[in-house]
N, C-alpha and C positions, 0 to 999 in steps of 0.2 A: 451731608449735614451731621450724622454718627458717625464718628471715628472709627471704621475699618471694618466694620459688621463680617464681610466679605472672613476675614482674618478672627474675629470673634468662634466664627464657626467652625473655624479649622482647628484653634487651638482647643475648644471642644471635643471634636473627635479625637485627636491625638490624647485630650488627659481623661476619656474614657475609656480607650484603648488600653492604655497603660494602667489605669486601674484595674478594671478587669481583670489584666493580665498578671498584676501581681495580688490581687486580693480573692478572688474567686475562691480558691483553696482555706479560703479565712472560715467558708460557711458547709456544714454538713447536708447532704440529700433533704436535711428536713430544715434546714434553715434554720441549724442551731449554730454558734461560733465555736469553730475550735482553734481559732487562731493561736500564737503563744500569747500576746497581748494583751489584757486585759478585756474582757467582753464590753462591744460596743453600746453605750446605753441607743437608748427608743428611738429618740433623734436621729443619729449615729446610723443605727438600721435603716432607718427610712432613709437618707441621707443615700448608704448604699445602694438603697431599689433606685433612688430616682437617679442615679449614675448607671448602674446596669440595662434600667431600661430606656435611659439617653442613647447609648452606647449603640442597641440594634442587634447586639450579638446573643443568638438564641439561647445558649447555653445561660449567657448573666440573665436573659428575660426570666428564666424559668428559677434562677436564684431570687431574683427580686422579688417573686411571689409566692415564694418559700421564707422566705424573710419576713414578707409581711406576718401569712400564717402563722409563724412562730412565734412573732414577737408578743410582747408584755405591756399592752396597752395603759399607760396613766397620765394623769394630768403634768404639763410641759409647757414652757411658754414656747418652744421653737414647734415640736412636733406635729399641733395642728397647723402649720402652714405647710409641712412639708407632705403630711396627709392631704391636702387638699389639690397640691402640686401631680401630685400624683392620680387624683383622680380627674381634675379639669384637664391638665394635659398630655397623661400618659393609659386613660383610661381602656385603651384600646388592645392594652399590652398586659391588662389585669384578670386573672380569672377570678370567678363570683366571689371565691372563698375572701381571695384579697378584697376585693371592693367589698363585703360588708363587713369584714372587721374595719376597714377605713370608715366605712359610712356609720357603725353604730358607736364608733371613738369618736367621731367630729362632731354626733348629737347629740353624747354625751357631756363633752366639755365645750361646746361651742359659748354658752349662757355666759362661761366664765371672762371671757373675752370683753363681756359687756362692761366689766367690772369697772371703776375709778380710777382701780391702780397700773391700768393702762392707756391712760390718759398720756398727753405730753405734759407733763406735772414739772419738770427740771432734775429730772433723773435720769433712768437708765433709757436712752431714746432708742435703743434695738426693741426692745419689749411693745412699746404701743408701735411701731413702723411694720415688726413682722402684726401684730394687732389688727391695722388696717387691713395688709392683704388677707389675710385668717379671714376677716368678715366681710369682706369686700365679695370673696371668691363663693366662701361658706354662703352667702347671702344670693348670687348666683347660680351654685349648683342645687342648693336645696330650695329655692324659693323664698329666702327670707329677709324682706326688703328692708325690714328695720333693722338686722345687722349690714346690709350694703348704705344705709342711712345714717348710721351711727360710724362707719369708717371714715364716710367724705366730711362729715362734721368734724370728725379729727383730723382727718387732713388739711381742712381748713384751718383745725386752731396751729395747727404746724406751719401753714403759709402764713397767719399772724404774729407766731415767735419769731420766723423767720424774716419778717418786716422789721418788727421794732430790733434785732440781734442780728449780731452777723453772723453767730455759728449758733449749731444745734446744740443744747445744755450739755451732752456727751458728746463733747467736739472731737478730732481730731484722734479719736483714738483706735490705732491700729489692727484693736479687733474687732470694734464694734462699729463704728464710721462704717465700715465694707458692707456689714448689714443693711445698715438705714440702706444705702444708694440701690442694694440687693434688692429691698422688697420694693423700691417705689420703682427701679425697672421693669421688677416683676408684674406690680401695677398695669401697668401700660402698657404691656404686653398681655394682658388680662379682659381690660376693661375696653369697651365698644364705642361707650358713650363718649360723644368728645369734649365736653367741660373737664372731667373729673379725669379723660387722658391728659388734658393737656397741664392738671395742673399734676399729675405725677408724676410728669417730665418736667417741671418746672422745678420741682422739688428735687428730680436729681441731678439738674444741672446746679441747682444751690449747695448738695452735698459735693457731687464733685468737685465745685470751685475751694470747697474746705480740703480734698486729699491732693489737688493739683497743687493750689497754694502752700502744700508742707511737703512736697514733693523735692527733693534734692538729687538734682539729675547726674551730679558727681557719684553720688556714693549707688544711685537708684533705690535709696529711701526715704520712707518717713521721717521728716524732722519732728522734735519737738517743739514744744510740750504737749504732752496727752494726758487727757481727761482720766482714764482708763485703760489700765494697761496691764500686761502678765511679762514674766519676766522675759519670755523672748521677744517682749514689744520693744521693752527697754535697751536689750542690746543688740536690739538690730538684727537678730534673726529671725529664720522664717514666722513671718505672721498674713493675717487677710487681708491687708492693703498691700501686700506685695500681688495675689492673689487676683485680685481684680483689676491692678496694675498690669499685671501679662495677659489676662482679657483682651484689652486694648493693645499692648505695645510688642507681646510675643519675645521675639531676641534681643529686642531695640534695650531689653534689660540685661544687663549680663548675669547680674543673680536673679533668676526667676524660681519658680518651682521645677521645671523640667530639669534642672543643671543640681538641684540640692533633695527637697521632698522624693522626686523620682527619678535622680542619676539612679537609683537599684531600687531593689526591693523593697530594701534596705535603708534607705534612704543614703544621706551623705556623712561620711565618717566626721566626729567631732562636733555638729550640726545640733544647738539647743533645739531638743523640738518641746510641744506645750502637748499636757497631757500625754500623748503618744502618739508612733510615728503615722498608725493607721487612722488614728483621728484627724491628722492634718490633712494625710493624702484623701482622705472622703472629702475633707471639708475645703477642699479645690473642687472636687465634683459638684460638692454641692452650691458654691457661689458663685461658679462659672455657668450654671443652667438655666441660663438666661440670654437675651440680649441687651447691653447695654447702648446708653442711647447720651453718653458724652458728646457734645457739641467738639468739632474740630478745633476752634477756637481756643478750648482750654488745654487740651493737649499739646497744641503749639507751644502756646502760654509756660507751661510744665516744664517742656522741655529744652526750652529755649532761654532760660532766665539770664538778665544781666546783675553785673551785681554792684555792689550790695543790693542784696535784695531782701525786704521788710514784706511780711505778712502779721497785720495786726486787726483783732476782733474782740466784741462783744459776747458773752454768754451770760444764762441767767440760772442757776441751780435751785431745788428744793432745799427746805430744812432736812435734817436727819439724824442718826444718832448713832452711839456705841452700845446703845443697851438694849436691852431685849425689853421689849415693852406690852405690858398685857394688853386685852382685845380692847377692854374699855379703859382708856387713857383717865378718866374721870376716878380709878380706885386705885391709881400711881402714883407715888410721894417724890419718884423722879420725875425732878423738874430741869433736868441739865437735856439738853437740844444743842445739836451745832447749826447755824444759822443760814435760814435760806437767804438768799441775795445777787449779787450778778458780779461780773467782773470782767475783766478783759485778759485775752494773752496775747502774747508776740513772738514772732522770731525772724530770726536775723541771720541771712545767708550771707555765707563767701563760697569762691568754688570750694575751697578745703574744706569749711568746718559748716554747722547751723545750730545757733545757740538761741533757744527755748524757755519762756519762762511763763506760768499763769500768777495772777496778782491775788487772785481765791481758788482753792483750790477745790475739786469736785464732792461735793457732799463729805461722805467722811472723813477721804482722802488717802484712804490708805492702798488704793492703786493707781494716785495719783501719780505722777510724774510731772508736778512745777517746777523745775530744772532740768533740762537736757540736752545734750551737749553731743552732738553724731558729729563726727569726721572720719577723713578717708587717712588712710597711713602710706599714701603713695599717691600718685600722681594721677596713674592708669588705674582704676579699680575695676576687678576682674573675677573677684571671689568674695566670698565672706571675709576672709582673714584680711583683708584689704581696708575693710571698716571696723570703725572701735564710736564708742560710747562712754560717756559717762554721766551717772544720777543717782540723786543721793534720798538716802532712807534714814531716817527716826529710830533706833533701834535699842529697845530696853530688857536686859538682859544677854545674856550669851548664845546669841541665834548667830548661823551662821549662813554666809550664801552660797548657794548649792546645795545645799543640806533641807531636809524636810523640817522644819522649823512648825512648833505645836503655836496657835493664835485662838486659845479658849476665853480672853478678854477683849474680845472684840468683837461680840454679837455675833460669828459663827462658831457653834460651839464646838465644829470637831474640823474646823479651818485649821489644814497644813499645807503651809509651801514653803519655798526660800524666802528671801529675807521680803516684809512688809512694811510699810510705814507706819511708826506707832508713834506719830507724832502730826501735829498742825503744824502751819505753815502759810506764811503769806511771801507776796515775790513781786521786786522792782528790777525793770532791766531798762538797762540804756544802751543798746547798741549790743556794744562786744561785751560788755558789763553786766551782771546780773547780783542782787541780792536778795539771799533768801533769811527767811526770819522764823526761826522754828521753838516750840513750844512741846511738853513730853502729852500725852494724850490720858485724861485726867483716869479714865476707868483702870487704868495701869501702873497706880502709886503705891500698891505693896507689895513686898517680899521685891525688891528691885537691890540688883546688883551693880547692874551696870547702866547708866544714860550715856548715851552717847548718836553725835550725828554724823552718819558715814556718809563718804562719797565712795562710788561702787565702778571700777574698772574691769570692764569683763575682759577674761583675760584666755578663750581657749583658742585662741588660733597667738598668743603670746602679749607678753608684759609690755609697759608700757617702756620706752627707752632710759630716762632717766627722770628722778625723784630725787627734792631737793628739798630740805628744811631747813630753812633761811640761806645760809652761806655754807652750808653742809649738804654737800654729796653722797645721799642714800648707796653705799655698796649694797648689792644686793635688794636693791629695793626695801629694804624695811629698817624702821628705827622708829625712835620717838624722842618728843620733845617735853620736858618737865615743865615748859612757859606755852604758853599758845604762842605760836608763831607761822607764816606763811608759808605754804605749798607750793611749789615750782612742778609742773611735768613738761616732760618733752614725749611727744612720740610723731613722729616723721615728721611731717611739717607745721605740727599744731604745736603751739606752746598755752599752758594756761597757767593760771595763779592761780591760789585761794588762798582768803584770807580769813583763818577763821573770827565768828563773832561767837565766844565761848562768855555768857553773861548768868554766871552761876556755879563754882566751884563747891559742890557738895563732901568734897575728898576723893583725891584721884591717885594715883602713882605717875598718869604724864599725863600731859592736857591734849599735845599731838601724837597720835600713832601710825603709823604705816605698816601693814602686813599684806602676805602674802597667805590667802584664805581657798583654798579649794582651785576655783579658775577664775577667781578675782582678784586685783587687789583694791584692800582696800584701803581707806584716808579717811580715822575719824579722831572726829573734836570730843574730848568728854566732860561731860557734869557731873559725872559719879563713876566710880569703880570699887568697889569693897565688899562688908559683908551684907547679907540680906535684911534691908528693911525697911518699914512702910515709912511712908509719907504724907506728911498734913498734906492736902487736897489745895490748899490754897497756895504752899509755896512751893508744891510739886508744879501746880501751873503758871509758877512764879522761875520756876526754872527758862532759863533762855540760851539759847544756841541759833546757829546761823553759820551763813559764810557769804563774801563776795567773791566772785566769778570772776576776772579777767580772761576773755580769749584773744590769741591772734596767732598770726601764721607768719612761716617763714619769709613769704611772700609783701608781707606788710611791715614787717621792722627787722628784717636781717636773721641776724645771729639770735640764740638762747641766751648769750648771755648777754648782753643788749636787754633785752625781753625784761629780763631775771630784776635788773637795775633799773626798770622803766617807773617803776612805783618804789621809789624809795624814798620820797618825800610825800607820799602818802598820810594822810592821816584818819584815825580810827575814832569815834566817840560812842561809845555804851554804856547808859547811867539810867537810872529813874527819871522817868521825866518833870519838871516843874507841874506844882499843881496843887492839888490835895492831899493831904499828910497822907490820910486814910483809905483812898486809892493809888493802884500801880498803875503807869503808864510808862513804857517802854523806848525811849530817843537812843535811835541809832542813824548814825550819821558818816559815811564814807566821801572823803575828797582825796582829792589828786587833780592833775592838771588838768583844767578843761572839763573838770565834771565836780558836782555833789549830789550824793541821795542821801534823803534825810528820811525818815519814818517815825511817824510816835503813834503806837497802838498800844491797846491792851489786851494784852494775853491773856487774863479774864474771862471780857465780853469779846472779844474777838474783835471789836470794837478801831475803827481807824481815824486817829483824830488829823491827823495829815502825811501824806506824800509824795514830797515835791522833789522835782530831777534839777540841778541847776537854779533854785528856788521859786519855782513854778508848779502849780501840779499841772503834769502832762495833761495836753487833750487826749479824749476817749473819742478814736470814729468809731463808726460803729460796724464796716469794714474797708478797711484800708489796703491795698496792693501791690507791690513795684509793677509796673509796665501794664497794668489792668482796669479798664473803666471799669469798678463797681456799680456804674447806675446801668451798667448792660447789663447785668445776674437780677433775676426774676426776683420780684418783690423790690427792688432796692433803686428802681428809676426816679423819686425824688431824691436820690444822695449823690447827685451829680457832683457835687468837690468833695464828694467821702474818698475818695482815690487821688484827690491831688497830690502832687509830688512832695515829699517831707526832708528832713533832713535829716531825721533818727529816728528809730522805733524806741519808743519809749512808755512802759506798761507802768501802773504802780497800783497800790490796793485802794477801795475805796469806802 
């Protein structure tokens, strides 16, 4: 009925063995860190006991309880679950000392848990999933039946979203998805009672149908689009849906964690890793300490696709915002909110490529990924460097990717990483087709140097083959265009286009750029390049950029340069829309043969007054499949023709 359990356990013991065996030496006699690494935060610790004392091996038992002893107990949204892990399941292996720092930390912050803002609200859905088990277990171990009361009532409102939605408001996203499925396995492997087992299995057969259905068995990853993402989600390297992918499937993957995370100690030369390297390899320990209870049916499913194959869903998001907002919203003169609401994404597989797109993007959006674009650069894929990526970011000013990049205008105030999205964004795709509609993001109209909207080619296992602006062959990959003009890339059997929608020249030196930046390259359209300076508020959000997408492969129209000539009778429309003098609205319109998307929004109110594919606006299922009865996935038995067979995936905003 579980997919491989038998194999689940083996590949357990193998990635605790190995951890062990390379991280032991990380922790002093007293269970302090002397790693060279960075010290592992509280989590991170715990994370480590609950792998050494999986493992069996005396010497890690007696680290894991030194570990506890030492650590620095504080409030975490992960830590009380993995404190509580440790004492329902590993209690036998704790000396006193351990167990009551863990018991007077969990009655400490347990209250907090009770809190609102772990709710299933249309946000971050890892926080209230680990929430449940926290209070489920905590509710359990310590006798308190109003926190095991107040889990199943959320879990209940989670089998409601999951009724009227096809996906959980943090769909699909490589770090976090792995979560959700994590704790509600955990669940069920927890709880006794059989209502409240059977709906936490039902729950995680609903999440897995969301990492099955973005599963791309060619490249053996995650397609887009993600809700939520860090930058090695975006380009395809190691992340936590690979993680609980080799749970289940072991070698059946050729890039797993055993072949990259822990080919060495070390990890794998050239290998983005997130955070750091000993962060990752725990945090296989710690997603793998479980059993999971995946139906065989979707594993098939997964691995078995025909193609084209179309995965299209529903989500539904919180309002939120860029500003730091005081406790009582009632003595705040900010009144700017970006808008809760719901929307739909899609993608669209071939064996070569899988092109991604959301039509609203996740709360604020700035780890969002509404455009992306995975394919294989060969035939057989066998390593990382065999897969490529591409997805594009909002970028204002001179940030560069790969580079620690400062984000003190974005409500974190001491937020650094590579390149982030600092821009809105809405997304229409039609198949092989996608268009996106991007706007600069308003808390960010002073001291600006540069506007520009890049598309982002990771580039450390190498560049892409060839780059082409218009009827010009990039030597070298790099150059630029003083007109806005079309993108051509080739690389192995993917070809794509873009077409920028640049709707707003503020002064620039080119409108297209192509560079080679760190271990990307990258492809952006600009609205501005000059010297520094502020922006009225209204026609900074009056600023517009974009592009359309074309993908296809070697396989479906021959030659590149074939490809190159397919949209040359294309046509582009970007103007103010008909209406009221006094407001903006936004008509952007792409034809070519066999298709039109058309959009009129305002950048504004975020506001979508239509969008229609071939002058229709698409229907919304509210989950749709190739090869998959949806009314079989728990909750979703009256959507019996939600899975009928279509002709196109076709997403747009609404």
């Amino acid at each position: 009925m579980f997919y491989d359990v038998p194999g689940q356990i083996e590949r357990q013991r193998q990635i605790y063995a190995k951890l062990a065996a390379y991280s032991l030496d990380y922790f002093d006699e007293a269970g302090r860190w002397i790693g060279a690494e960075a010290p592992p935060r509280l989590r991170e610790r715990l994370w480590y006991a609950i792998s050494y004392v999986s493992g069996g091996n005396a010497e890690a038992i007696k680290t894991a309880n030194r570990i506890i002893a030492a650590s620095a107990f504080a409030a975490c949204h992960f830590t009380p679950m993995a404190a509580l892990q440790l004492l329902v399941k590993y209690k036998r292996y704790l000396d006193d000392q351990a167990i009551g720092a863990l018991e007077a930390y969990l009655l400490d912050v347990l209250d907090s848990f009770r809190h609102t803002d772990l709710e299933f609200r249309g946000a971050n859905d890892n926080f209230p999933t680990m929430g449940c088990y926290t209070l489920l277990a905590a509710g359990i171990y310590f006798s308190r039946p109003d926190d095991s009361a107040l889990a199943v009532r959320r879990m209940h409102d989670l089998k409601d979203m999951l009724t009227r939605r096809g996906f959980m408001s943090e769909f699909n996203s490589p770090t976090y998805s792995p979560i959700q499925v994590y704790c509600m396995a955990e669940i069920a492997e927890l709880v006794e009672e059989p209502t409240i087992r059977m709906l936490a299995l039902q729950i995680e057969e609903r999440l897995w149908a969301d990492v099955w259905s973005h599963y791309h068995p060619s490249t053996y990853q995650t397609a887009g689009p993600y809700s939520r993402v860090y930058e090695v989600d975006s380009t395809a390297h190691t992340h936590q849906s690979r993680f609980i992918l080799y749970a289940l499937l072991g070698d059946k993957m050729a890039i797993n964690p055993m072949n990259t995370l822990f080919s060495s100690k070390y990890g794998k030369t050239d290998e983005l890793v997130h955070n750091n390297l000993p962060f990752m390899q725990v945090s296989v320990g710690w997603l793998l300490n479980t059993t999971f209870h995946c139906p065989d049916y979707l594993v098939e499913h997964g691995l078995h696709k025909t193609y084209p194959y179309r995965v299209q869903g529903t989500y539904e998001l919180a309002s939120s915002t860029d500003h730091p907002q005081p406790a009582d919203p009632a003595v705040s003169d900010n009144i700017v909110e970006l808008p809760a609401g719901s929307g739909s994404n899609s993608t669209y597989m071939t064996a070569d490529y899988a092109l991604g797109v959301i039509a609203r993007e996740f709360r604020t959006g700035v780890f969002t990924d509404s455009f992306h674009l995975l394919y294989r650069r060969k035939e057989h894929v066998a390593t990382q460097a065999d897969v490529a990526t591409v997805y594009a970011n909002y970028i204002v000013n001179d940030k560069r990717p790969s580079e620690m990049n400062q984000y003190v205008g974005l409500n974190w105030l001491n937020w650094v990483d590579s390149i982030l999205d600092e821009g809105r964004k809405i997304g229409m795709q039609h198949d092989r087709t996608a268009m996106l509609l991007y706007k600069p993001k308003l808390c960010l109209s002073e001291q600006v140097t540069s506007l520009k909207l890049t598309l982002l080619f990771p580039a450390r296992y190498g560049f892409v083959e060839e780059v082409w602006l218009g009827e010009r062959n990039l030597s070298g990959l790099e150059g630029g265009s003083v007109e806005p003009c079309p993108v051509f890339v080739k690389d192995g059997p993917v070809y794509m286009a873009f077409f920028p929608l640049l709707f707003g020249n503020h002064g620039r030196d080119k409108a297209v750029k192509v560079e080679r930046i760190n271990d990307y390259l990258a492809v952006s359209f600009y609205n501005y390049e000059g010297e520094a300076r502020d922006f009225a508020k209204r026609g900074f959000l009056l600023t517009g950029n974009g592009f359309v997408a074309e993908v296809r492969s070697e396989a479906e129209v021959g030659s590149f340069d074939n490809f190159r000539h397919m949209f040359q009778d294309g046509k582009i429309v970007d103007e103010w829309a008909y209406g009221n003098a006094i407001t903006s609205m936004r008509r952007t319109v792409y034809e070519r043969d066999g298709l039109k998307m058309e959009c009129i929004w305002s950048p504004l109110t975020e506001g979508v007054k239509m969008a229609a594919i071939n002058g229709k606006i698409p229907k919304e299922p509210l989950l749709a499949i190739t090869g998959l009865d949806t009314a079989r996935l728990p909750f979703l038995e009256d959507e019996a023709n939600g899975s009928a067979p279509r002709g196109s995936c076709s997403t747009a905003p609404r």
